[in-house]
Each structure stands twice: as C-alpha cells, then as structure tokens.
C-alpha positions as CSV (number, residue, x, y, z in Angstrom):
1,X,-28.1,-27.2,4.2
2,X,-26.0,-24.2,4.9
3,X,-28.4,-22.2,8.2
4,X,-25.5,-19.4,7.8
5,X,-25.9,-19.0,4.5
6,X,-29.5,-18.9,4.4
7,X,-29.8,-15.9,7.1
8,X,-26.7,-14.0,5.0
9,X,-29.8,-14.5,2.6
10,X,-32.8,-13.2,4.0
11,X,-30.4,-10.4,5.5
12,X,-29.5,-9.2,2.2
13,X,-33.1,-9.4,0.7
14,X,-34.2,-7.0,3.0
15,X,-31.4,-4.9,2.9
16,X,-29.7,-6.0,6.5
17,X,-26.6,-7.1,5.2
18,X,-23.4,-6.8,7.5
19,X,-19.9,-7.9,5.6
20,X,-17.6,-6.3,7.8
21,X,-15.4,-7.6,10.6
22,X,-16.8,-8.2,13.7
23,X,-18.6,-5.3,15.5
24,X,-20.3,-4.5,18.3
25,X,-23.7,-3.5,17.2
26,X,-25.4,-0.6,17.9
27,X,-26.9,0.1,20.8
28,X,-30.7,0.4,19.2
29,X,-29.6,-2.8,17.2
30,X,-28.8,-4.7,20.7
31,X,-31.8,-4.0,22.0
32,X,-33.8,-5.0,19.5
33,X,-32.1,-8.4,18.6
34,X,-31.9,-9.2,22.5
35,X,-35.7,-8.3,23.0
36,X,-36.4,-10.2,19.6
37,X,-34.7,-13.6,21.0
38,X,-36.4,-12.9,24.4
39,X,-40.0,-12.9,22.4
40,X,-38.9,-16.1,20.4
41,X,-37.9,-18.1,23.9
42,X,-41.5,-17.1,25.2
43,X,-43.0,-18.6,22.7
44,X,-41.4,-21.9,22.7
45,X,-41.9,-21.6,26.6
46,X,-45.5,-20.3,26.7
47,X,-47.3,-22.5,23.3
48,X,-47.1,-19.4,20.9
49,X,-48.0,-16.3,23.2
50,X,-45.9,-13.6,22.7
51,X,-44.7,-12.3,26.6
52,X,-42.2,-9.9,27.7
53,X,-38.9,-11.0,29.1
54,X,-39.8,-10.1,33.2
55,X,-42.6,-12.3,32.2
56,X,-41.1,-15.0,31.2
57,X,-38.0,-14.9,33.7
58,X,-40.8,-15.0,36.6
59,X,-42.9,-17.9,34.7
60,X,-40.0,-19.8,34.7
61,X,-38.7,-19.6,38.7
62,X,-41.6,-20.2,39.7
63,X,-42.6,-23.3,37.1
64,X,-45.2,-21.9,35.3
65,X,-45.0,-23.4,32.2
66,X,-48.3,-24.8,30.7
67,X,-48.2,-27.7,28.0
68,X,-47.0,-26.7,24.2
69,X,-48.2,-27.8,21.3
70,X,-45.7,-29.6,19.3
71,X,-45.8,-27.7,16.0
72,X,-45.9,-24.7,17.6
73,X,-42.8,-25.7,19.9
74,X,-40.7,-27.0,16.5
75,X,-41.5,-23.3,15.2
76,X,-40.9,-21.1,18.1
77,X,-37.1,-23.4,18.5
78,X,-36.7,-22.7,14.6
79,X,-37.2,-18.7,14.9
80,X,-35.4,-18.9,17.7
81,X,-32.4,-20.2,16.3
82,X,-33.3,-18.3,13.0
83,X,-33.0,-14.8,15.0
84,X,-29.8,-15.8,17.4
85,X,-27.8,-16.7,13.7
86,X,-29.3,-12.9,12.2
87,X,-27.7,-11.2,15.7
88,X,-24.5,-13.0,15.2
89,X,-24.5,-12.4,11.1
90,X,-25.1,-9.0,11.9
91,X,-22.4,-9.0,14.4
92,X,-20.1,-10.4,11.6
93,X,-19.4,-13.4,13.4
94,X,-17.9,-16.4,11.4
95,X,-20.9,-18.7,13.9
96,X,-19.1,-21.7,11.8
97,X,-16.2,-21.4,13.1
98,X,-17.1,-20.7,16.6
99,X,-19.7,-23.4,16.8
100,X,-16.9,-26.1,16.1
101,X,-15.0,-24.8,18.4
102,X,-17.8,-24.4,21.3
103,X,-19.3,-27.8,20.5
104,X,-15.8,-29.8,20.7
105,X,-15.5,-28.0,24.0
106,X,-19.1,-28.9,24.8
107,X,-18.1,-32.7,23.8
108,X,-15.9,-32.8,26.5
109,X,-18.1,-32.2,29.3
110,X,-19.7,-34.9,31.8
111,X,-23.7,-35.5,32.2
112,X,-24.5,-34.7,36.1
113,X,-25.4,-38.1,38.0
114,X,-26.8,-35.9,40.9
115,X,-28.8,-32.8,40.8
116,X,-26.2,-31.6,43.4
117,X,-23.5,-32.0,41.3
118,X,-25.3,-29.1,38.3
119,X,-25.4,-25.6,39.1
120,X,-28.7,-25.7,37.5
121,X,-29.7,-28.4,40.5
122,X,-31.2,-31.2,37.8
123,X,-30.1,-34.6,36.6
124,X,-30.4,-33.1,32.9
125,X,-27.5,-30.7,33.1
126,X,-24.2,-31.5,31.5
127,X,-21.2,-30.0,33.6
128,X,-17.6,-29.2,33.3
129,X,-15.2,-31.7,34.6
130,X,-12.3,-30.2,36.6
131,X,-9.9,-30.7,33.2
132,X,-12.8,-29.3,31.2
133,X,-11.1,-26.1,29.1
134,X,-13.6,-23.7,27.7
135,X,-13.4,-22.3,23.9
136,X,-11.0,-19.7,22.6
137,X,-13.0,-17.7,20.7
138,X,-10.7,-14.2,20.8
139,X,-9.2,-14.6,17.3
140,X,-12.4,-14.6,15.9
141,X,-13.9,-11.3,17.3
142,X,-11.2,-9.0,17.5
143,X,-13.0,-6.0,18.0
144,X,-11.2,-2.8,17.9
C-alpha cells in the first residue's frame, strides 16, 4: 500500500497534478484545501454532518460533541487523511520523507502521567521531554 502514490493518482486523473518542487500554493488553492480538511474534521467530530470551521472550533471548547457512528467515523478519518496527503502532494512535498522524520521525532516523546503536565490539560497527551528535539524538515521545502 503506497497512500502517496495513490493521491499522485487520483491527482492526475482529474487533472491536479503538481510535479514540481515545493511551492507555496496559491492563495485560492490554500483556502480551499484548508476549508476542505476543516469540513473532513467536522465530520469525524460531528457523525457525518458537514459544519463550518467557527462551528466546529466552538463545538469543541465547549464539549459538544454527540456520539459517532463508527463507519461513518472510519470514513470521515480516511478523507481526512485522503485530503491532508492531496494539500501536501499539491504542495510538492516528499510527505514520505517528512513523515519518517516527524514520527522518529514523535517516538521520542513521553506520555503525560498528569493532566498538568500536557498543554492540552489531559492524561491522553504525549509531550516533549526537556531533551526532546523537534524535526528538521528545511531541506525538504526549500521554497524560493
């Protein structure tokens, strides 16, 4: 199973494809790949129902998030992840590269025995130890 591959794929089908070196995408591009991702997350959040971002942000701080239906959670996670690798192919990102990087960074980190001890203020955060050193990711975006 190659994910990267199969999004340089559908890109191409449709006539999407990017095979340059990384870029900053356009402006109308950015917006709609960020508002795109924001729809995806609100469904996995929200069983399905499409909601807008301010929505969602709200729903969320103040824990309104109603039960989801498994299937529909397993396909809202999928386009999620589905429309995050299309932004970053269209970006010309090499994602495989930078994903080994991030995750033996990520591997490195500590799971929080206290909720004080996360930022995010719950025992199911995983935080940076003080030797913890993030990702160097520079070589592989080089944007002029």
């Amino acid at each position: 199973m190659d994910l990267y591959n199969d999004i340089k794929a559908f890109h191409e089908k449709f006539g999407l494809e990017y095979n340059g070196p990384p870029r900053r995408i356009p402006e109308e591009l950015l917006k709609f790949r960020t508002k795109f991702m924001a729809e995806e997350l609100g469904e996995y959040a929200f069983d399905g129902d499409q909601l807008n971002i301010d929505f969602l942000t709200d729903a969320i701080q103040d824990d309104i998030v109603p039960p989801v239906k498994l299937e529909n959670a397993l396909d809202a996670l999928v386009d999620l992840v589905y429309v995050a690798l299309g932004t970053a192919y269209l970006h010309g990102f090499d994602f495989n590269e930078a994903w080994r990087r991030v995750h033996h960074a990520n591997m490195q980190k500590v799971r929080a025995l206290r909720e004080v001890d996360s930022k995010r203020g719950s025992i199911y955060d995983v935080i940076k130890p003080d030797s913890w050193q993030a990702p160097d990711l520079s070589d592989l975006v080089n944007v002029a």
